[in-house]
N, CA, C and O atoms as a DFTB+ gen file, in Angstrom:
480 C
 N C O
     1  1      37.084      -7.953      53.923
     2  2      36.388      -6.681      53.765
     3  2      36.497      -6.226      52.318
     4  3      37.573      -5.685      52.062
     5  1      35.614      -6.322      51.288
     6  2      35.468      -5.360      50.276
     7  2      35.523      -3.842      50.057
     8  3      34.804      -3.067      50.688
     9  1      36.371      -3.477      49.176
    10  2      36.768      -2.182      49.121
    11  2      35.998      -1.550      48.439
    12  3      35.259      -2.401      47.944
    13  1      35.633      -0.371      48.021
    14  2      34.509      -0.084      46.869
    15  2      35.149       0.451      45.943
    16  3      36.243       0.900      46.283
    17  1      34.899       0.554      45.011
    18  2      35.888       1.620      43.960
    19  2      36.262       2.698      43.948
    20  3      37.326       3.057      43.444
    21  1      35.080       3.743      44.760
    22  2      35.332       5.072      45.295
    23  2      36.168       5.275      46.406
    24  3      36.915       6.251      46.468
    25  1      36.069       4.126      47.592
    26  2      37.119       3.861      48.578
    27  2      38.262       3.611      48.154
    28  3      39.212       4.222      48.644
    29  1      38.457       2.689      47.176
    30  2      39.912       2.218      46.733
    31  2      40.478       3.936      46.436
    32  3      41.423       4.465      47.021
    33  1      39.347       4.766      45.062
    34  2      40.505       5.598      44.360
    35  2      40.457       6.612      45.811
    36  3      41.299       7.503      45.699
    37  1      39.921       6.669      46.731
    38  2      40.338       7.300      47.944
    39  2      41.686       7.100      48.962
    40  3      42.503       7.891      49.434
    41  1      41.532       5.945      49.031
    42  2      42.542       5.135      49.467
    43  2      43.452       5.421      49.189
    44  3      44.350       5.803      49.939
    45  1      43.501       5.271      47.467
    46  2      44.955       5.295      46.998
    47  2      45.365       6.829      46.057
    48  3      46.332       7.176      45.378
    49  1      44.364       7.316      46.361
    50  2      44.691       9.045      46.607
    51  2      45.620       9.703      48.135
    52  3      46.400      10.631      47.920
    53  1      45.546       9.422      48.919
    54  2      45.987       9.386      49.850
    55  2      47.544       8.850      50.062
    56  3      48.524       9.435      50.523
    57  1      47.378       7.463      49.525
    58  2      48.742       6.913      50.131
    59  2      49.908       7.399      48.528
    60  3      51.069       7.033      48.344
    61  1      48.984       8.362      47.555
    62  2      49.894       8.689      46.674
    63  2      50.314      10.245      47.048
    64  3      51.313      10.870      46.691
    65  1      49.613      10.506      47.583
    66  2      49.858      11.814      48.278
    67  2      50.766      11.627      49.799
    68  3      51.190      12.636      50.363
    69  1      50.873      11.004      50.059
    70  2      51.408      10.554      51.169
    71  2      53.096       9.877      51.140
    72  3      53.917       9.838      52.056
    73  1      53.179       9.513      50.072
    74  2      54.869       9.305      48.939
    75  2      55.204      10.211      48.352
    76  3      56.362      10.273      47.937
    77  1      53.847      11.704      48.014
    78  2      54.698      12.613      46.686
    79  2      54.922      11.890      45.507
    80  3      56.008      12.025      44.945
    81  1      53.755      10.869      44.872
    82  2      53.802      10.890      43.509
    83  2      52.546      11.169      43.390
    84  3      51.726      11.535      44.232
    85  1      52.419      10.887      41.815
    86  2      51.311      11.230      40.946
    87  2      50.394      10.160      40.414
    88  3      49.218      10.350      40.102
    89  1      50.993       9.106      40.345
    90  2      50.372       7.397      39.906
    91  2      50.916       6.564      40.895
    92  3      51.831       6.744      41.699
    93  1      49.954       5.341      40.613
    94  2      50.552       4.209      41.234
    95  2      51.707       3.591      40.346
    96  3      52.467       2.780      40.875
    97  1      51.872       3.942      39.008
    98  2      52.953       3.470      38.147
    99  2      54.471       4.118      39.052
   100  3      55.548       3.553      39.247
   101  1      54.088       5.244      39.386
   102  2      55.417       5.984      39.849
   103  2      56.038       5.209      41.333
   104  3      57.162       4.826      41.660
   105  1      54.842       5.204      41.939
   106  2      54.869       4.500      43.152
   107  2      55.747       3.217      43.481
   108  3      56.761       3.083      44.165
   109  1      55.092       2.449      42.846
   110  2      55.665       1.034      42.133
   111  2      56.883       1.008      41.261
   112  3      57.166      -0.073      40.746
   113  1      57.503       1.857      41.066
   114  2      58.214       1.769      39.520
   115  2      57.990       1.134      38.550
   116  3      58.783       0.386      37.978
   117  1      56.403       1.464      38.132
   118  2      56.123       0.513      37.055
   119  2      56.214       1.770      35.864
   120  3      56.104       2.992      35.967
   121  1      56.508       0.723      34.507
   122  2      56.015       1.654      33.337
   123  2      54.480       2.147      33.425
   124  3      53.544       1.734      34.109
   125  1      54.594       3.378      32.299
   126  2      52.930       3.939      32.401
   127  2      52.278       3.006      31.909
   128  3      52.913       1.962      31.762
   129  1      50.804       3.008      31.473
   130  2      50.170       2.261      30.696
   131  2      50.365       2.286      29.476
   132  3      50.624       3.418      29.066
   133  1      50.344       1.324      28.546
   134  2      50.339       1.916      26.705
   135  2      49.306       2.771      26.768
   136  3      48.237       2.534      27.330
   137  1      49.701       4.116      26.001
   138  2      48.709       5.006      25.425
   139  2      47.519       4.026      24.445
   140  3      47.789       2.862      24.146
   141  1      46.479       4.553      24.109
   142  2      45.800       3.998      23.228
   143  2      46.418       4.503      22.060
   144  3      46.917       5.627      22.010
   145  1      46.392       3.442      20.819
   146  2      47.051       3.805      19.268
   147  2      46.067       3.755      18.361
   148  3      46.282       3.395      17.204
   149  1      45.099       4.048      18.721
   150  2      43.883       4.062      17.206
   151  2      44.106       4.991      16.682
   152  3      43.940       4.878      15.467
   153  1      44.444       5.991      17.016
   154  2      44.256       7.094      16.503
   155  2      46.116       7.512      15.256
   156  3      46.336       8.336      14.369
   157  1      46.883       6.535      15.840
   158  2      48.126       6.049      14.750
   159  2      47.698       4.907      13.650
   160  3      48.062       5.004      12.478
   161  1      47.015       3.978      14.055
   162  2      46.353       2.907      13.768
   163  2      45.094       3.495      12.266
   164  3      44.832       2.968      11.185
   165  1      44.682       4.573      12.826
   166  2      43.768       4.955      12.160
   167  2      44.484       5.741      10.641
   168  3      44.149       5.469       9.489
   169  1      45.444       6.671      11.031
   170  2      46.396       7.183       9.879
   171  2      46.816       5.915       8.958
   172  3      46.449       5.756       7.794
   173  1      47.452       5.251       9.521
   174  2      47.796       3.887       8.580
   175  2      46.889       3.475       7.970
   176  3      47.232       2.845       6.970
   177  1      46.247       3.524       8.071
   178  2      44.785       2.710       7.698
   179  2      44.323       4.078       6.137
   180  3      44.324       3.945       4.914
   181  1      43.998       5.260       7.060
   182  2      43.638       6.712       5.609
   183  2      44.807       5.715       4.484
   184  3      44.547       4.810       3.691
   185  1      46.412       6.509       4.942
   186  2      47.251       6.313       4.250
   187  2      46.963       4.957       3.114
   188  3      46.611       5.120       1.946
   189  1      47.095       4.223       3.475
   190  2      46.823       2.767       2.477
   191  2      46.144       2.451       1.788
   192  3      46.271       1.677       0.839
   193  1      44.965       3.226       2.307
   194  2      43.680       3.592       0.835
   195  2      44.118       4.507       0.065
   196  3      43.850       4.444      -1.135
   197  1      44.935       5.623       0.610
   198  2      44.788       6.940      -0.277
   199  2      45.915       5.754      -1.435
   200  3      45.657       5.785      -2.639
   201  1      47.090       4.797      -0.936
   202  2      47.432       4.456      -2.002
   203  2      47.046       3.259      -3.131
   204  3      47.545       2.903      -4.199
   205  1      45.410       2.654      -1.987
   206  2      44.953       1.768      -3.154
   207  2      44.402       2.773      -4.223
   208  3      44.306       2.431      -5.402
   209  1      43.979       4.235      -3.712
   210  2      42.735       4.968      -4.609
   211  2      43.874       5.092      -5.551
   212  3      43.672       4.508      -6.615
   213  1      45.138       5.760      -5.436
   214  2      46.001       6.405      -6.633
   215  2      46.314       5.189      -7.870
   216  3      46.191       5.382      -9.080
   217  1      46.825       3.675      -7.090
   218  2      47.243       3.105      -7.585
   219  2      45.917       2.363      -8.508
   220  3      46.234       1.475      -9.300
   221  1      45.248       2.539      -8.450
   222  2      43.593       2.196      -9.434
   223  2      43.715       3.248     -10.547
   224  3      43.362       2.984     -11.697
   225  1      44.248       4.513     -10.175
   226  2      44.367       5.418     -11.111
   227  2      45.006       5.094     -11.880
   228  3      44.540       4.642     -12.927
   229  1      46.227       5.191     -11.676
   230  2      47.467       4.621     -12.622
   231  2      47.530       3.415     -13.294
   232  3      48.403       3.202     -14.135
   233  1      46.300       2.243     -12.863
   234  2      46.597       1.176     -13.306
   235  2      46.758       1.272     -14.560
   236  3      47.673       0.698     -15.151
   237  1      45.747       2.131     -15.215
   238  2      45.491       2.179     -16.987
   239  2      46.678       2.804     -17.637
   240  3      46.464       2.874     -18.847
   241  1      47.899       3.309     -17.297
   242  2      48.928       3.508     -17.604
   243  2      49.288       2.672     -19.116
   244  3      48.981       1.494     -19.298
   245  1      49.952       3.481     -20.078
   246  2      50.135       2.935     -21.190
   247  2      51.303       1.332     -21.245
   248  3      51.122       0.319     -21.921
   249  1      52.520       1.654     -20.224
   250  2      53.069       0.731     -20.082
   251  2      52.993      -0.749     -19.241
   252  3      53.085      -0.783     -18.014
   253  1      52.857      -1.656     -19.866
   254  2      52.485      -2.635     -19.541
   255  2      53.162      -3.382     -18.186
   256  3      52.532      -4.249     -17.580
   257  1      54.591      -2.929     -17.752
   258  2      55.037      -3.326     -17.173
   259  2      54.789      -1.952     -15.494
   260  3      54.746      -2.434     -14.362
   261  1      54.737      -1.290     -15.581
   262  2      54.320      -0.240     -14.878
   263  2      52.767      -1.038     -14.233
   264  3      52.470      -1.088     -13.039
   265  1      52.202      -1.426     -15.018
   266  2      50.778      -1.570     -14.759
   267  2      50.648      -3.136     -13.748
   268  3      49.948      -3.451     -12.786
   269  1      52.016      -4.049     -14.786
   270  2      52.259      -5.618     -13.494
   271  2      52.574      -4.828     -12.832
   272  3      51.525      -4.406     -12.344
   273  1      53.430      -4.246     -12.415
   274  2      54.209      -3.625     -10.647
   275  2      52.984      -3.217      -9.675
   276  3      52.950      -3.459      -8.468
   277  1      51.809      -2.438     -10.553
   278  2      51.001      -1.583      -9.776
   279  2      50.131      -2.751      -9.352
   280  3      49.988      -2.759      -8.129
   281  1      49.386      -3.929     -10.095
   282  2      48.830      -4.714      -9.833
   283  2      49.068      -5.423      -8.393
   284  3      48.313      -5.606      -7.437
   285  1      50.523      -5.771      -8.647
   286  2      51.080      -6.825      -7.624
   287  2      51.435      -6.173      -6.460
   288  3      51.529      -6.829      -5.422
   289  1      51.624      -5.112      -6.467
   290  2      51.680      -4.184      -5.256
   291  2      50.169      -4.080      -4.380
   292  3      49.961      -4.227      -3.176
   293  1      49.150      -3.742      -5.594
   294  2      47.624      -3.498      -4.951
   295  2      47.754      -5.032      -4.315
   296  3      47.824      -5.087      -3.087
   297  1      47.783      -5.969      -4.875
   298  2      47.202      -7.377      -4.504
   299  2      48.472      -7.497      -2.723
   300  3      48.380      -8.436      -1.933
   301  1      49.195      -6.649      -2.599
   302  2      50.335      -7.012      -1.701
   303  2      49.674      -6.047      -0.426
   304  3      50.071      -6.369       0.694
   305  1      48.870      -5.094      -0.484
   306  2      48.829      -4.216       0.343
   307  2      47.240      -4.140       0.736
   308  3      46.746      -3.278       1.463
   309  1      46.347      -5.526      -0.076
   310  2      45.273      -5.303      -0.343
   311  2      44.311      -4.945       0.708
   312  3      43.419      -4.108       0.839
   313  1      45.054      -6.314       1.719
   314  2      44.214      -6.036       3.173
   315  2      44.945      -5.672       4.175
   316  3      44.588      -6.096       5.275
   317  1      45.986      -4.924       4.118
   318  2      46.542      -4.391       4.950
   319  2      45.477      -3.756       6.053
   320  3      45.560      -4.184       7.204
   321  1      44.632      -2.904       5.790
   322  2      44.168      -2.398       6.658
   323  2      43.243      -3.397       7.756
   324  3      43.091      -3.196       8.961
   325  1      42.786      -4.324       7.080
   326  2      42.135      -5.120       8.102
   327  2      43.121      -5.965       8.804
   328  3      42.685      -6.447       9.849
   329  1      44.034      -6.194       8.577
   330  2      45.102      -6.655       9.822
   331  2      45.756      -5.726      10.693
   332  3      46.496      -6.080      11.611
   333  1      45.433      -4.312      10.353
   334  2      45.752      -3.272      11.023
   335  2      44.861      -3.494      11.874
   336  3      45.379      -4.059      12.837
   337  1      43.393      -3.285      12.066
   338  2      42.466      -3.586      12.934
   339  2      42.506      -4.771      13.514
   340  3      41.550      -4.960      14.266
   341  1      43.161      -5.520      13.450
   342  2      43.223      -6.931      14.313
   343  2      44.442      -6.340      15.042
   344  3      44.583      -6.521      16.251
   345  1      45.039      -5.861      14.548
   346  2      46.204      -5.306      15.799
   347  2      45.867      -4.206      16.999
   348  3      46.313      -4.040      18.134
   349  1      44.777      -3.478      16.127
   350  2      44.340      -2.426      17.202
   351  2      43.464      -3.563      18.234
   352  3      43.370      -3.444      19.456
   353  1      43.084      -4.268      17.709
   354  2      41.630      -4.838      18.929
   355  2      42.730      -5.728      19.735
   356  3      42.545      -5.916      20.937
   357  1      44.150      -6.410      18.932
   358  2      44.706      -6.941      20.099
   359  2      45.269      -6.123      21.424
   360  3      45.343      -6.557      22.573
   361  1      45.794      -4.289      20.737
   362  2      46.500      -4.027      21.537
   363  2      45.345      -3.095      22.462
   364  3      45.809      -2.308      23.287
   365  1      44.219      -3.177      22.345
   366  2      42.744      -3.330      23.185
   367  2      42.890      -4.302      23.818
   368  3      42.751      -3.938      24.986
   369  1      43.024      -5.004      23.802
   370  2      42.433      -6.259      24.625
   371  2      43.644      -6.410      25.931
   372  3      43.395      -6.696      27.102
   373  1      45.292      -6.063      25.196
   374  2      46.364      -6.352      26.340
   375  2      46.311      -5.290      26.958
   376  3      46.561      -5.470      28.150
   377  1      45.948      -3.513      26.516
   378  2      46.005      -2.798      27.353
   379  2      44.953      -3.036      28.736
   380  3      45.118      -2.542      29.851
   381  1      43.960      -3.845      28.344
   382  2      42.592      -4.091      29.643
   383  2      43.000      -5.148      30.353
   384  3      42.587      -5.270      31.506
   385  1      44.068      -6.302      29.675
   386  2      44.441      -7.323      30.206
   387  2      45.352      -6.443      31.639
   388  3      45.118      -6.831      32.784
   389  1      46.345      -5.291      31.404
   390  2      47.033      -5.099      31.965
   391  2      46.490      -4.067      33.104
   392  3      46.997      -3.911      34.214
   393  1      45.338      -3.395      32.581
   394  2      44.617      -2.600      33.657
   395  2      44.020      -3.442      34.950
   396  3      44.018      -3.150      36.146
   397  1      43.426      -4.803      34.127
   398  2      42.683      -5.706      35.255
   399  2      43.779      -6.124      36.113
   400  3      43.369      -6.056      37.271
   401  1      44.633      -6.409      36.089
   402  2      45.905      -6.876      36.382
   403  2      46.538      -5.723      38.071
   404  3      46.764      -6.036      39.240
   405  1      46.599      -4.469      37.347
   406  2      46.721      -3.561      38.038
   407  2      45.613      -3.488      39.232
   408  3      45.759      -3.790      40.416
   409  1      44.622      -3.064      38.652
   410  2      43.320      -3.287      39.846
   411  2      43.591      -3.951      40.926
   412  3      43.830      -3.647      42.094
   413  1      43.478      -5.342      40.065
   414  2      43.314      -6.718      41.197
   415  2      44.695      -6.403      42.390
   416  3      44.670      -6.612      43.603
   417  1      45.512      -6.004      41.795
   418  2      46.778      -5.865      43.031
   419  2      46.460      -4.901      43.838
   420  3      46.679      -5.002      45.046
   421  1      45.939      -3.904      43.337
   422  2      45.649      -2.623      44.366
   423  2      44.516      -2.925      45.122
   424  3      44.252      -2.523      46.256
   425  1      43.824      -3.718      44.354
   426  2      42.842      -4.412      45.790
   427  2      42.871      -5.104      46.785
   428  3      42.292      -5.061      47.870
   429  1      43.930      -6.054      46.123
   430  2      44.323      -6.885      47.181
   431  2      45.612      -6.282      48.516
   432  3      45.857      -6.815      49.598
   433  1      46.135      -5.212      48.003
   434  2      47.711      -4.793      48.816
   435  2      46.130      -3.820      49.998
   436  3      46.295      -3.761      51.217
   437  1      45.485      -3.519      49.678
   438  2      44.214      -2.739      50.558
   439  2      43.301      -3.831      51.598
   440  3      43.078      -3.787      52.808
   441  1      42.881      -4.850      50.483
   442  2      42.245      -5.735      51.587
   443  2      43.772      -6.718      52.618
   444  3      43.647      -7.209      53.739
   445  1      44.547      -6.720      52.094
   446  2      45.355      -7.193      53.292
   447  2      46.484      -6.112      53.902
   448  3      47.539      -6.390      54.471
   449  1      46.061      -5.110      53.674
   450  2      47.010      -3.651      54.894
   451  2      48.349      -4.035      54.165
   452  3      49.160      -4.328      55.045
   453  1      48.905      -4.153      52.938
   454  2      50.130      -4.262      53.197
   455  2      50.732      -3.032      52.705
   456  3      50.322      -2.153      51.948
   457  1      52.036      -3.249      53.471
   458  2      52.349      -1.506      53.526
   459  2      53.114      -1.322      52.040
   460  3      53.063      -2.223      51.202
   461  1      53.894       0.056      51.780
   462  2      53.937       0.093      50.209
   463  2      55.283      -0.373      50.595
   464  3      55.953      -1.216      49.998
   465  1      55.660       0.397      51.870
   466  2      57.673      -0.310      51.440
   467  2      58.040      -1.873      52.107
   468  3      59.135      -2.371      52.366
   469  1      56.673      -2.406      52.265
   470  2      57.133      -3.796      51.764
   471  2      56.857      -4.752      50.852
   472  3      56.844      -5.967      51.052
   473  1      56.554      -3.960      49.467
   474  2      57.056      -4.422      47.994
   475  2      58.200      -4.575      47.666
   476  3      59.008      -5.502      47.724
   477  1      58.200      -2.821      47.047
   478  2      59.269      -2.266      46.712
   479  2      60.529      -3.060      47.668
   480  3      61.704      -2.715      47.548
């Protein structure tokens, strides 16, 4: 028997109301989900320009050795931000890995009646 999605979050509205929790994380004793981090992801990202923009400023600095440091620093931090974005799209991709994950169990503990306290 296929469950529908509106049946499932019915379903499992019920049997969370029916334990006195609030999630199926609580239910389960699972951790919550990772929050999404773009929005930390995204600060890192401002931040690292605001210090390629300064450090372009300063390059023309009279001292020569001031100016290697600033160089080799820019060239060190250059693409930081685009490996920042490869981290956000990975930790995209494991947070959905772990949602599908979730689903599929709550579908399946529904299509075969199994009860909750014989997980736990």
């Amino acid at each position: 028997m296929e469950t529908s999605k509106d049946e499932s979050r019915l379903k499992w509205g019920n049997i969370k109301d029916e334990y006195g929790v609030g999630t199926t994380e609580e239910l389960f004793g699972l951790n919550d989900p990772v929050e999404y981090q773009c929005s930390f992801i995204d600060e890192v990202v401002k931040k690292v320009k605001s210090i390629q923009r300064d450090m372009n400023y300063y390059r023309h600095d009279e001292k020569e050795d001031l100016i290697h440091r600033l160089d080799s620093i820019s060239y060190d931090i250059g693409d930081l931000d685009d490996e920042i974005n490869d981290i956000r799209a990975a930790l995209e991709e494991v947070r959905e890995w772990g949602v599908q994950w979730k689903e599929l169990c709550k579908r399946l503990i529904l299509q075969f009646n199994i009860e909750i306290n014989e997980i736990n």
